[in-house]
One Martini backbone bead per residue (centre of mass of N, CA, C, O) as a GRO file, in nm:
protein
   74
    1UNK     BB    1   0.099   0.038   0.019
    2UNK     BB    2   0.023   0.369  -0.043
    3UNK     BB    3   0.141   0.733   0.062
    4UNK     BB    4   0.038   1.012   0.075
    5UNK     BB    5   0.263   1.298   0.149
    6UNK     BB    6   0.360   1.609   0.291
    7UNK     BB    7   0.645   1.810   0.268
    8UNK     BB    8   0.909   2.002   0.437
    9UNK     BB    9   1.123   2.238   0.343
   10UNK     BB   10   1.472   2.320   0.494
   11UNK     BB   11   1.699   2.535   0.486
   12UNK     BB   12   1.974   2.559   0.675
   13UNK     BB   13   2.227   2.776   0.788
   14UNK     BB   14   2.444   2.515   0.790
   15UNK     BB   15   2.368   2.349   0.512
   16UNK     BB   16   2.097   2.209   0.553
   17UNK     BB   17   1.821   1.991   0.573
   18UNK     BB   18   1.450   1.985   0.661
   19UNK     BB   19   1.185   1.782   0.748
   20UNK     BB   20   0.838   1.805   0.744
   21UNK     BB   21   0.500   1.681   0.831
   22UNK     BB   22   0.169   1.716   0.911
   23UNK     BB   23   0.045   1.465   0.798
   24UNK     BB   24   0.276   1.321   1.020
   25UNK     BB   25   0.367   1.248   1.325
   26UNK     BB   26   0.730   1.318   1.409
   27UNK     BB   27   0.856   1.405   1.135
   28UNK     BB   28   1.199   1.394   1.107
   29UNK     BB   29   1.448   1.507   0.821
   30UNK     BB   30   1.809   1.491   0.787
   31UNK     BB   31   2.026   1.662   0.536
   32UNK     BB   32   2.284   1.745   0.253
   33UNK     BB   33   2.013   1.690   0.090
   34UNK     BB   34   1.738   1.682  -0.066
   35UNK     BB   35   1.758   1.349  -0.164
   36UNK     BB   36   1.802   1.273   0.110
   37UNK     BB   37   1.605   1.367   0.295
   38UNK     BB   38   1.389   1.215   0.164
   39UNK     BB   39   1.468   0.961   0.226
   40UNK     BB   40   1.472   0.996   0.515
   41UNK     BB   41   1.182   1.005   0.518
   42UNK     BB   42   1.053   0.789   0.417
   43UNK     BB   43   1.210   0.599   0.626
   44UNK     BB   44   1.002   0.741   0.856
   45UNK     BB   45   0.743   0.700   0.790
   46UNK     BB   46   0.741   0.393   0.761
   47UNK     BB   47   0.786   0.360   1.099
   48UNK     BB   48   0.523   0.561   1.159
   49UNK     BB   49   0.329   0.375   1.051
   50UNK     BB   50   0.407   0.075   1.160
   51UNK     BB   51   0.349   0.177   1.406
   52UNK     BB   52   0.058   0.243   1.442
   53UNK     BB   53  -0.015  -0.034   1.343
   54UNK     BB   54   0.064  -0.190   1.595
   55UNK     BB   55  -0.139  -0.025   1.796
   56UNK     BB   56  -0.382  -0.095   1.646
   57UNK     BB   57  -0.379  -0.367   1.769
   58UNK     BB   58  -0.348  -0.387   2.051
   59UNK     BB   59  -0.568  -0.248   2.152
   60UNK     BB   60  -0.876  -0.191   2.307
   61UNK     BB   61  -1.182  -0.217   2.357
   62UNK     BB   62  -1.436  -0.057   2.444
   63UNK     BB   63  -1.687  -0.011   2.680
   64UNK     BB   64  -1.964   0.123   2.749
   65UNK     BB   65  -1.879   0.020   3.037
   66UNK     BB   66  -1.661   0.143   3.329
   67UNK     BB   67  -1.402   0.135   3.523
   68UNK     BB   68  -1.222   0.369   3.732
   69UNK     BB   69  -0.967   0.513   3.831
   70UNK     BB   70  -0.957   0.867   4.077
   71UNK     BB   71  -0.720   1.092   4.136
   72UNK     BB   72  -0.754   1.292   4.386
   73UNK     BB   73  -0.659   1.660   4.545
   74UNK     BB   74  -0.745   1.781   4.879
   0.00000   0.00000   0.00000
């Protein structure tokens, strides 16, 4: 399966790229070329889709009623 997402390239002061993007939470990666960052964001964003769907699958439904403990300070 393919995702597109949009990425945000910014040249830094020091001479690098810095990739980021509003589409998935968390992606950041930084290159000495656009080719390069492009490249390390790909396989970040890939990781990060993984995790999700990891996270997903372990997950358990809620139910409609349940209980919870909460702690307040008085």
């Amino acid at each position: 399966m393919e995702k597109v997402i949009n990425i945000h390239i910014k040249k830094l002061p020091e001479g690098v790229f810095l990739a980021t993007s509003d589409d998935i939470q968390g992606l950041v990666a930084q290159g000495r070329t656009v080719a390069e960052t492009l490249e390390i964001a790909r396989d970040v964003a890939k990781k990060l889709f993984e995790a999700q769907t990891k996270q997903k699958i372990k997950t358990h439904k809620i139910k409609k009623s349940f209980d919870y403990p909460l702690v307040v300070s008085v």
